[in-house]
TIPADREN-578181 format. One line per 4 residues: number of its first residue (from 1); their letters; for each residue x, y, z of C-alpha. Coordinates in pm, 1 decimal. Layout:
N
NUM) a) X:Y:Z; ...
end
This chain:
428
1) xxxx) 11048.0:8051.9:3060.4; 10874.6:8426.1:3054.2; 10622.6:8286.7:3359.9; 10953.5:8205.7:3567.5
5) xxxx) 11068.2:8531.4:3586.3; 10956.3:8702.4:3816.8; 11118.3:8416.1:4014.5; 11436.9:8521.9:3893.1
9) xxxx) 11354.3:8865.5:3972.3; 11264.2:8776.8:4343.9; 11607.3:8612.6:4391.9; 11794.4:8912.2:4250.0
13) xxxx) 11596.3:9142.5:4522.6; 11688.8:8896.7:4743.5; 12062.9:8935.2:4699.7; 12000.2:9290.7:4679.4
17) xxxx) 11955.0:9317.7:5029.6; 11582.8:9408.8:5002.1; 11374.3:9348.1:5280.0; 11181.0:9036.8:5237.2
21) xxxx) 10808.5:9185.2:5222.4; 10930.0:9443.0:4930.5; 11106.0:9162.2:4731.7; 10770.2:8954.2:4693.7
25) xxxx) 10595.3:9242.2:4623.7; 10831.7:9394.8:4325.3; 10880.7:9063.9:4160.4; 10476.5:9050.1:4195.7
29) xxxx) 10429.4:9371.5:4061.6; 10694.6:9337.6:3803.0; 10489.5:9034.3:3660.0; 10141.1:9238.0:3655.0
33) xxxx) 10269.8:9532.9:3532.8; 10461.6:9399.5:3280.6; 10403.0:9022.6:3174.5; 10030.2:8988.8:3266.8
37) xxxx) 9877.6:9411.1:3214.2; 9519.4:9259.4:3142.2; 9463.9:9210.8:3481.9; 9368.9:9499.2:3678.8
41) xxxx) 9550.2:9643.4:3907.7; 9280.3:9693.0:4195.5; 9266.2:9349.7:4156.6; 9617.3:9300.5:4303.0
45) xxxx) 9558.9:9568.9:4537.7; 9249.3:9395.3:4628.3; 9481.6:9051.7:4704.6; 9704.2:9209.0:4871.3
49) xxxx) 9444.5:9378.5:5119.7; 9198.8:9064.2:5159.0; 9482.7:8774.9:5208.9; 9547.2:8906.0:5592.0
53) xxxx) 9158.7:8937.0:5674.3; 9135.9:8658.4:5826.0; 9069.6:8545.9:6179.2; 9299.8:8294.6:6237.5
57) xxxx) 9588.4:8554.4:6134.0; 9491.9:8702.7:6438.4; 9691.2:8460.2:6644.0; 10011.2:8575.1:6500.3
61) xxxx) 9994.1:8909.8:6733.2; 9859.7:8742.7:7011.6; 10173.3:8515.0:7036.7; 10426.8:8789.7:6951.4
65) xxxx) 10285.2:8959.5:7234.0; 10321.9:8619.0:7462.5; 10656.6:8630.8:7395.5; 10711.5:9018.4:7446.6
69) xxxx) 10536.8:8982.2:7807.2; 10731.4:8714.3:7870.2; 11090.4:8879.2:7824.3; 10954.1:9188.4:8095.3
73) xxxx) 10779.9:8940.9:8357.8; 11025.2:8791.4:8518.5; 10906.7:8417.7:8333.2; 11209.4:8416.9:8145.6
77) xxxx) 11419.2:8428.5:8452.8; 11194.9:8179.8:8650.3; 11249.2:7901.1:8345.2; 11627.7:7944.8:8374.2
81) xxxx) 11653.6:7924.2:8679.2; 11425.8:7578.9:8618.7; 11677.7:7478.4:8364.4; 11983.7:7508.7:8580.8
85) xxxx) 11836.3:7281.7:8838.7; 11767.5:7002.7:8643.7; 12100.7:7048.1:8463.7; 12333.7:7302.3:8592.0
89) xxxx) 12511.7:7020.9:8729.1; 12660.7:6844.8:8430.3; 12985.5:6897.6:8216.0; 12927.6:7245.0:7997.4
93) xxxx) 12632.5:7339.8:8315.2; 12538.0:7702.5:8126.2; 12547.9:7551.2:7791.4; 12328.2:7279.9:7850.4
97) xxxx) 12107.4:7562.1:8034.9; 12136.8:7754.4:7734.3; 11957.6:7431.9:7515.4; 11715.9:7347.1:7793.7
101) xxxx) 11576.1:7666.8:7830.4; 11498.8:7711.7:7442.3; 11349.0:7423.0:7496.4; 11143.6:7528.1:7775.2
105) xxxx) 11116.1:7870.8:7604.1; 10966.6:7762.2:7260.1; 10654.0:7721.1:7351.6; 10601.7:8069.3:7448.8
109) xxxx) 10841.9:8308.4:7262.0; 10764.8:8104.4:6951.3; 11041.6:8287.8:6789.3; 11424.1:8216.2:6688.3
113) xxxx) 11532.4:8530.3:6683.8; 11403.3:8653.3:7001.8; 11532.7:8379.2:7191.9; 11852.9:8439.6:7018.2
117) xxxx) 11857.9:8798.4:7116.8; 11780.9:8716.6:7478.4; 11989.9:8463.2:7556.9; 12283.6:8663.1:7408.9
121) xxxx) 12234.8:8935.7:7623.5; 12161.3:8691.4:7915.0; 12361.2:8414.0:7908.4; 12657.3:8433.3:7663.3
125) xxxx) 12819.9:8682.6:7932.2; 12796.8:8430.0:8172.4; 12904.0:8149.6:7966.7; 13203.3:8326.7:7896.2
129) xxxx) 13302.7:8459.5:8277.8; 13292.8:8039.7:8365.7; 13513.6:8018.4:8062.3; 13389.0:7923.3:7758.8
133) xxxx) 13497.1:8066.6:7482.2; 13279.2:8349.9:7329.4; 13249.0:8173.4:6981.6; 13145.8:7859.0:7153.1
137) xxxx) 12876.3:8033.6:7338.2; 12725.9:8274.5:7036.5; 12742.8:7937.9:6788.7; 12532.7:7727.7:7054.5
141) xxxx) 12286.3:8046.6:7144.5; 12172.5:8064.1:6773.6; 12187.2:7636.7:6732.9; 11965.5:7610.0:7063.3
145) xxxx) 11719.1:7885.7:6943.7; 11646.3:7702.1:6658.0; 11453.8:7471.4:6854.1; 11193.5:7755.1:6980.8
149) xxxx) 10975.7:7788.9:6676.2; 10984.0:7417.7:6660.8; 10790.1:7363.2:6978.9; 10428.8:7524.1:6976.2
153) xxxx) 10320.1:7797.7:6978.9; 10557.8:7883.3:6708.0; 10424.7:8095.0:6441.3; 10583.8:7959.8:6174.5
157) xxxx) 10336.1:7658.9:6283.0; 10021.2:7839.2:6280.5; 10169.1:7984.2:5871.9; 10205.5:7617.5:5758.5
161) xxxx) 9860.6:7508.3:5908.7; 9707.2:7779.6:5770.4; 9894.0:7712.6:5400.0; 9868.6:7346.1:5422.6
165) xxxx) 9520.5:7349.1:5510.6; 9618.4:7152.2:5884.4; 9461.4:7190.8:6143.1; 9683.0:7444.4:6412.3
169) xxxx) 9638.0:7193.1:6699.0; 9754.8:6939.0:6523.8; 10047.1:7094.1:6385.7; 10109.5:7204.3:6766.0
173) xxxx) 10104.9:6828.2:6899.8; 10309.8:6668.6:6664.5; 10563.0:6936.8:6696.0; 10695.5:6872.0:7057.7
177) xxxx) 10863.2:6570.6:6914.7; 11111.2:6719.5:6679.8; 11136.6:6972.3:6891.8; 11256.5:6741.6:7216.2
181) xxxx) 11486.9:6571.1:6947.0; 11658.4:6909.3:6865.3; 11669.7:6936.0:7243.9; 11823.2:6583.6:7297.9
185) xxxx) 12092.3:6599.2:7018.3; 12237.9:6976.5:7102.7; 12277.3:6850.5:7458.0; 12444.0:6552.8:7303.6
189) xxxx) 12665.4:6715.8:7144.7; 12731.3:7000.4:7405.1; 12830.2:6704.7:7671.7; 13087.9:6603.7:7428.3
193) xxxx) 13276.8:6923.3:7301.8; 13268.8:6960.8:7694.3; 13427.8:6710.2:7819.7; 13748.4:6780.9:7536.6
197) xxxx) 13746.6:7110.6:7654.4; 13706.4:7035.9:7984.3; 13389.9:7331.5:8042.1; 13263.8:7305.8:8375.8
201) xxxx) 12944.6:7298.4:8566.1; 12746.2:7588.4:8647.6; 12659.8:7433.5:8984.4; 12855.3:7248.7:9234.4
205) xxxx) 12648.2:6906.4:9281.5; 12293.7:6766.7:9156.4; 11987.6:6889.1:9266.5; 11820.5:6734.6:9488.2
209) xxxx) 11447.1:6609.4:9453.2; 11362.9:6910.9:9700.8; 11506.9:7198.3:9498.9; 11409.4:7068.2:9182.1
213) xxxx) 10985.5:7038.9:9331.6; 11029.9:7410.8:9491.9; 11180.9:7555.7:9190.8; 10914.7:7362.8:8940.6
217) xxxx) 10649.4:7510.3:9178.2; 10796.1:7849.6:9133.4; 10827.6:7784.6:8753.3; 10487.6:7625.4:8744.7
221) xxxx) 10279.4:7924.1:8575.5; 10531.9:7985.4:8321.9; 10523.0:7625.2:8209.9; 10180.1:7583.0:8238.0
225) xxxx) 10126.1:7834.2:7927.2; 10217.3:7577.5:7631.2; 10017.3:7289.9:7835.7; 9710.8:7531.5:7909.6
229) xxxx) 9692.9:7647.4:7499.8; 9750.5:7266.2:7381.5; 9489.2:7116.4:7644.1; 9210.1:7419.0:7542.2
233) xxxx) 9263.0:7320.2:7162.6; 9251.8:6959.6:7241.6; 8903.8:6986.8:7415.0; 8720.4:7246.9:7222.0
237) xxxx) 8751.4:7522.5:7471.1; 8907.1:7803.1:7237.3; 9040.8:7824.4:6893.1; 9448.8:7897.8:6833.7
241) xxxx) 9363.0:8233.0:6812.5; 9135.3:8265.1:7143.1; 9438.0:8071.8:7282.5; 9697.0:8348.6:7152.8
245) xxxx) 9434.5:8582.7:7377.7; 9407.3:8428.8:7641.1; 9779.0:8312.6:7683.2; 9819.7:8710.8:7704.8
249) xxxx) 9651.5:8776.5:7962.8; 9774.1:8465.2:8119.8; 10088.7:8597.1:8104.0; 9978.3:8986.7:8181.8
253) xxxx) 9858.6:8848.2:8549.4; 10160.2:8634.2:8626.8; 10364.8:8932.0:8508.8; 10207.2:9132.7:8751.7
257) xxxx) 10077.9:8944.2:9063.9; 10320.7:8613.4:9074.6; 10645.6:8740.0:8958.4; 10571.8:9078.2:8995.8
261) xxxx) 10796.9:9205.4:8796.4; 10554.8:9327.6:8467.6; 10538.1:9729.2:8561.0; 10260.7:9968.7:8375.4
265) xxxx) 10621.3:10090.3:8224.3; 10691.6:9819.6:8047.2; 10335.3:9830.2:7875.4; 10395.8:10078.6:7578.3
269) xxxx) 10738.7:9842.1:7507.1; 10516.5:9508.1:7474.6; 10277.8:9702.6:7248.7; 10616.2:9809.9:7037.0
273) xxxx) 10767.7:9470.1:7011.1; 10365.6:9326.5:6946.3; 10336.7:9623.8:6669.0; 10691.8:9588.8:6518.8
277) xxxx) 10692.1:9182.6:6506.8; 10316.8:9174.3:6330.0; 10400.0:9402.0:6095.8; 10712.9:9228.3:5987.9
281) xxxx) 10507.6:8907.2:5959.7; 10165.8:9043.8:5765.0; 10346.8:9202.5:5542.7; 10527.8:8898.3:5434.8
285) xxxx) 10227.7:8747.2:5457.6; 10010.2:8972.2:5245.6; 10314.8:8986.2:4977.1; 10366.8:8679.7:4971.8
289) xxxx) 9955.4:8613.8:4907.6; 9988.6:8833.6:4568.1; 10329.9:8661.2:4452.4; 10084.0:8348.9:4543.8
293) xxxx) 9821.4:8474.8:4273.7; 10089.2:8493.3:4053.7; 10211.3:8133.7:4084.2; 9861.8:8011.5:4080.8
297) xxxx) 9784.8:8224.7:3734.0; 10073.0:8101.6:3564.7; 10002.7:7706.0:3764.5; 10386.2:7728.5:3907.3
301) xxxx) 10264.4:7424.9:4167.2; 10180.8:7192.5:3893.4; 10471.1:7284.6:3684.4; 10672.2:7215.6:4018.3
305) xxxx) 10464.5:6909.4:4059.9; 10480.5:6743.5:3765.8; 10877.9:6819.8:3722.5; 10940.6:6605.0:4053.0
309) xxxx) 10705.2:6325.8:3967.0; 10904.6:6304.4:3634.8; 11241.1:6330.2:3847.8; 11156.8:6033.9:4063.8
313) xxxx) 10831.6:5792.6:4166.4; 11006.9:5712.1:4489.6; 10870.8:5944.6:4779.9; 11245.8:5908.6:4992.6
317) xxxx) 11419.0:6059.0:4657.8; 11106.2:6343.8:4668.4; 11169.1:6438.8:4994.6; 11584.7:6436.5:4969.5
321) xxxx) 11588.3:6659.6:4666.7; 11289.4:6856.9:4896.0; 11581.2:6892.9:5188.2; 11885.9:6989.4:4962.5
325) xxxx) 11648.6:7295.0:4803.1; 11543.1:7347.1:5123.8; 11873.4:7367.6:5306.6; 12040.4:7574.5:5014.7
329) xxxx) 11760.7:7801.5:5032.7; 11786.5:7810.1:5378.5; 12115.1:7994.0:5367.4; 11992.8:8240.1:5138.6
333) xxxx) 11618.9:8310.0:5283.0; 11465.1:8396.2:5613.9; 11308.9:8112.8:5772.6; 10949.4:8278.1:5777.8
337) xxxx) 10956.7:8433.0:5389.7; 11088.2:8071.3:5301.6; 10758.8:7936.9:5445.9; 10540.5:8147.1:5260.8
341) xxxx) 10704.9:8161.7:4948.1; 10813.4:7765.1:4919.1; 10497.4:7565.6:5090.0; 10243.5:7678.7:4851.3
345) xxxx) 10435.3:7533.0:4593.0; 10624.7:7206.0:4775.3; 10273.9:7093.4:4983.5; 10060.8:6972.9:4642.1
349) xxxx) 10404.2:6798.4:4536.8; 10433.2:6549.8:4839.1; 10061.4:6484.8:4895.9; 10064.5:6392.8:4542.1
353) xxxx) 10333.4:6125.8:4655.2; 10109.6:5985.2:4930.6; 10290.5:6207.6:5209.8; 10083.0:6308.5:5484.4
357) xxxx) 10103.2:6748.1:5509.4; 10123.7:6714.3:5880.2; 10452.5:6474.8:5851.0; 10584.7:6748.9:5579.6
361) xxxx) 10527.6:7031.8:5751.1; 10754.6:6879.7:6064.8; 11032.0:6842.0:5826.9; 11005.3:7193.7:5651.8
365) xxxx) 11008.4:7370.1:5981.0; 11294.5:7175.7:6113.1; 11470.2:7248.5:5758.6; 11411.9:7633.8:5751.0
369) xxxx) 11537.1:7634.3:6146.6; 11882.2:7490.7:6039.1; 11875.6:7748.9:5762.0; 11881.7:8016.0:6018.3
373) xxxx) 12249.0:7890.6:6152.7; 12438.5:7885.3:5800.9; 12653.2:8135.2:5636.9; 12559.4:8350.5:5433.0
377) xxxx) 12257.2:8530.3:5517.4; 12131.1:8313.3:5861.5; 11884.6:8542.9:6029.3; 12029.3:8358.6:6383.2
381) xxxx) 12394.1:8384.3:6317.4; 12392.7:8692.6:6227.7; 12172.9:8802.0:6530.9; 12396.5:8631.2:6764.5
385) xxxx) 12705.8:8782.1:6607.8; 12567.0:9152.2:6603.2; 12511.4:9105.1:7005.4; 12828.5:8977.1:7136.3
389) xxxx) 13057.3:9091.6:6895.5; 13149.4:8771.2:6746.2; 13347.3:8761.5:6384.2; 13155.1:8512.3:6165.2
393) xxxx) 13452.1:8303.6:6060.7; 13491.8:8193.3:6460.5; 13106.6:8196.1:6427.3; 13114.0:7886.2:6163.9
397) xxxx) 13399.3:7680.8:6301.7; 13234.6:7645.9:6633.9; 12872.9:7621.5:6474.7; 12947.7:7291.2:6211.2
401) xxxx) 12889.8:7047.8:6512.5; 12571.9:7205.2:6623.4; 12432.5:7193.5:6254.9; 12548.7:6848.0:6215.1
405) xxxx) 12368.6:6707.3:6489.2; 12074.9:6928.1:6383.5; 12079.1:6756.3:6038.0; 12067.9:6424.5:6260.6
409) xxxx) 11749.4:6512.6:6350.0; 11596.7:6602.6:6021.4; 11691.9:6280.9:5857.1; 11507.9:6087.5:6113.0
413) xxxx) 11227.9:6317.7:6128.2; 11197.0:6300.8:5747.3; 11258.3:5938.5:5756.4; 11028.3:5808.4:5992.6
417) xxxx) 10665.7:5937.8:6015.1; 10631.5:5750.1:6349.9; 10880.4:5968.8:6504.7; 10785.2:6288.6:6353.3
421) xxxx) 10431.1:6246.5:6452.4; 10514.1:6059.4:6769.0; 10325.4:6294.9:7001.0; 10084.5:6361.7:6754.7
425) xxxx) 10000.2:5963.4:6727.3; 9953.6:5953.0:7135.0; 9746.9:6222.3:7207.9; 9516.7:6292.5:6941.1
end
């Protein structure tokens, strides 16, 4: 029981309020210092240095700073106004917008948050002058972002390739399918609260095939971003983090000769965001790595491993006692620090069962995503909240459909390899 706690310790800095990065690394040091003093403590310093030289960590930036150019190019703008053509139209118009384009927007912000904070500021205002209720349009803001780190070129895919040992294209093509599900089932659901509340349509008829071609064609270059990094993986043109490079500057000359609205002022505010995102990230990262050592010292993974075999020999009882730990960490842990902390220790588990890591790592990032809506620590909600001044109680009775048909979708991703790796399956 001594090797578990520093565990315990973790989870107590957890509910502390301590930021994530210092968490890992007191319940790491805690165990050093004072469970495990024969080993040096360079030699901690030394893991904690060493486990972010890597070059594949370099994508992380790279794709932060997508995102960042993205939000001051006048992209962001182009895909809504994409969005609201092909669905403006229908019952709930700016909600369904509000799904569609984190759909469309995942595969270049990457991130949940940053979505979240965008289309706050953007679209909840809106939303609420064509009369939806503010709850109503905060709880489907954070439920829709969820799907952007879903659909590549999420980070939190490039952390589980790189912990899982998968390959980052991979993990990037079999993505887009959970992701489209997340897509199809919020709309679902969006349609139907709707139509009892009678929402309306942001527009005043369907598009016709003419404005939807002329807007695609102006939304062309933003879209062609996700397809352009996918396609240069596929074929051995770049590596994901070549592709995190050259998706900036992709995005630099759109910015500034398509759209035109990327200024030299906005420059020192994408290195900011690109600075301030990476260093939230490495640092979990590089704490995490030592808390790592720790678990591997001490062989926490086949302690972990050996507990679930003896639980069950039946790979769809593995992976629902996986979902329940997952989801009640979930509202407890950033998405991200759940990642780092948790797949190290899950991943040997279920390929010990005969699960394939690709299939796994579909459902954890779907899992950690729904984590990010519920009460009491979701990173999303309580983004969304902050923005537009939402109370959380109205918060969670308008967000319990979203996460229900949210859960839809992880049961059938975890349930069916052929739909989790659907896209995976056809173009690999």
């Amino acid at each position: 029981m001594e090797s578990l706690l520093p565990v315990l310790v973790l989870f107590i800095l957890f509910f502390m309020n301590i930021p994530v990065a210092f968490a890992l690394m007191g319940s790491s040091l805690f165990y050093f210092i004072f469970l495990n003093n024969s080993m040096p403590m360079e030699m901690v310093i030394q893991q904690f240095v060493t486990s972010v030289e890597s070059f594949p960590y370099l994508a992380v930036p790279f794709f932060i700073m997508v995102g960042s150019v993205m939000n001051h190019s006048g992209i962001s703008g182009a895909l809504m106004d994409f969005a609201d053509v092909l669905v403006g139209h229908t019952k709930g118009g700016l909600a369904q917008v509000n799904v569609l384009l984190s759909a469309l927007m995942g595969g270049i912000s990457g991130s949940a948050n940053a979505d979240a904070a965008m289309q706050s500021k953007i679209l909840v205002p809106e939303m609420v002058k064509k009369g939806f209720s503010k709850p109503f349009s905060a709880a489907i803001t954070a439920a829709s972002s969820a799907i952007s780190p879903v659909i590549p070129p999420g980070t939190n895919l490039i952390l589980y390739a790189l912990i899982a040992n998968v390959a980052v294209g991979d993990m990037f093509l079999a993505a887009y399918m959970p992701g489209i599900l997340m897509a199809i089932m919020l709309m679902i659901t969006v349609h139907i609260i709707s139509l009892k509340r009678n929402y309306t349509p942001s527009r005043d008829r369907i598009a016709n095939v003419g404005e939807i071609f002329r807007q695609f064609i102006k939304s062309i270059w933003a879209l062609f971003i996700p397809f352009g990094i996918i396609m240069g993986m596929r074929f051995g043109l770049f590596t994901p983090t070549e592709a995190g490079a050259i998706a900036v500057l992709f995005s630099v000359v759109i910015g500034f000769f398509v759209y035109k609205e990327l200024k030299p002022k906005h420059i020192p505010m994408i290195f900011m965001d690109t600075v301030k995102g990476t260093g939230a990230v490495m640092s979990i990262i590089a704490s995490a790595k030592v808390f790592g050592y720790y678990l591997t010292l001490e062989q926490i993974p086949q302690i972990i491993t050996e507990f679930l075999m003896n639980m069950t020999d039946s790979p769809i009882v593995l992976l629902l006692v996986i979902n329940a730990l997952l989801l009640f960490i979930g509202m407890f842990l950033e998405g991200g620090a759940a990642l780092v902390i948790l797949a190290p220790l899950l991943v040997p588990a279920v390929v010990s069962f005969g699960i394939d890591p690709l299939h796994f790592g579909m459902i954890f990032i779907v899992n950690i995503m729904i984590g990010g809506l519920t009460p009491p620590f979701g990173s999303m909600m309580f983004t969304v909240c902050s923005i537009v001044n939402v109370k959380l109680e109205d918060f969670i009775k308008e967000v319990w459909p979203f996460i229900v048909a949210l859960m839809v979708v992880l049961l059938l991703v975890t349930y069916s390899e052929g739909i989790a790796l659907f896209t995976y399956n056809i173009f690999s």
